[in-house]
N, C-alpha and C positions, 0 to 999 in steps of 0.2 A: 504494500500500500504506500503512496506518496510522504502519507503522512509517519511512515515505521520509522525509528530508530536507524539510523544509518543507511534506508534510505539515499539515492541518488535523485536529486532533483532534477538534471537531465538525460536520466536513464536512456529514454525512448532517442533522443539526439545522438545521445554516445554509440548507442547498439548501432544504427541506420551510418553513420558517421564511419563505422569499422567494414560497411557491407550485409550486414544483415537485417532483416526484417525483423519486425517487434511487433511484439503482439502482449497487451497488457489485459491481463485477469484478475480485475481486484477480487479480490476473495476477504472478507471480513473474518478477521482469527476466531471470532468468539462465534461466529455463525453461519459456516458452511455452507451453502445451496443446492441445490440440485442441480439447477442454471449453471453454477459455476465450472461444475465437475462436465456439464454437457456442452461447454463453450471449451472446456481444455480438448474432450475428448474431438470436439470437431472440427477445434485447431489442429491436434496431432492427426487426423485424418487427412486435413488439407496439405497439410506438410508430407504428406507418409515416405515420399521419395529422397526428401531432405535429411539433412542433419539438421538434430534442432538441440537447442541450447534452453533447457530449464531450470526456472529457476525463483527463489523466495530470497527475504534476508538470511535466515537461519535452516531454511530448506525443510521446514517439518509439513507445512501444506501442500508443500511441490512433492512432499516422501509419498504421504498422502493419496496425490492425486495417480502419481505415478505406480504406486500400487492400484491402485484402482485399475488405471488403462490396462496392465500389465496381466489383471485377469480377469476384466471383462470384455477388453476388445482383443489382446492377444493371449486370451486362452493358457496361459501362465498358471500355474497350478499353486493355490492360496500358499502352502507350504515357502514354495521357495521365494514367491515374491515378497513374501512374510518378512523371510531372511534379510533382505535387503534394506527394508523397508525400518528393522528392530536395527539396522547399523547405524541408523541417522537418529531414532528418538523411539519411545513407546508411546504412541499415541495418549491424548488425556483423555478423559473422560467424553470430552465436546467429540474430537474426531474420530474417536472408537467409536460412539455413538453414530457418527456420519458414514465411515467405511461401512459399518453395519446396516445403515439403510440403503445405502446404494447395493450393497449386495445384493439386498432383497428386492431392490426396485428394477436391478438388471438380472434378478430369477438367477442369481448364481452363490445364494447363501449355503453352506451347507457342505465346503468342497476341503473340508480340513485345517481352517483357520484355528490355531490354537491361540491367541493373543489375551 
């Protein structure tokens, strides 16, 4: 968010300034969306041929989301995206609660998540 902590106020200038495309997903820390996680996934769909560069302040939303894609769009099996996902943070309460509903909102709850 513009407003975080460390924070770069001309992020979107710097990224485009280096070559690359920007694509800004506020995502609010304390309240997750479903919107949000369907504007990533639609992003990484547009991109699919690309390299893409993602990214948070402290990268727990971006862990998050990228869990997410990792086994709802590429069939990644809960287990090991799990793995990746516990190297960067253990979800709080808010976005356990949020992984968890998206699982069940993309009908893929159920597949080994031990968290």
């Amino acid at each position: 968010m513009p407003d975080s902590t460390n924070a770069l106020p001309n992020e979107a200038e710097l990224v485009c300034e280096q070559g690359m495309a920007y694509v800004h997903i506020p995502v609010v820390w304390e309240a997750p969306k479903d919107d949000d996680l369907d504007r990533f996934f639609q992003t990484m769909a547009q991109n699919r041929a690309r390299k893409v560069f993602v990214h948070c302040v402290v990268n727990w939303r971006v862990s998050c989301f990228v869990y997410l894609y990792r086994v709802i769009e590429q069939g990644v099996a809960m287990k090991v995206a799990e793995e990746s996902l516990l190297e960067i943070w253990k979800p709080n309460p808010v976005w356990y609660s949020f992984i968890e509903r998206s699982l069940v909102r993309c009908d893929v709850s159920g597949r080994g998540s031990s968290s």
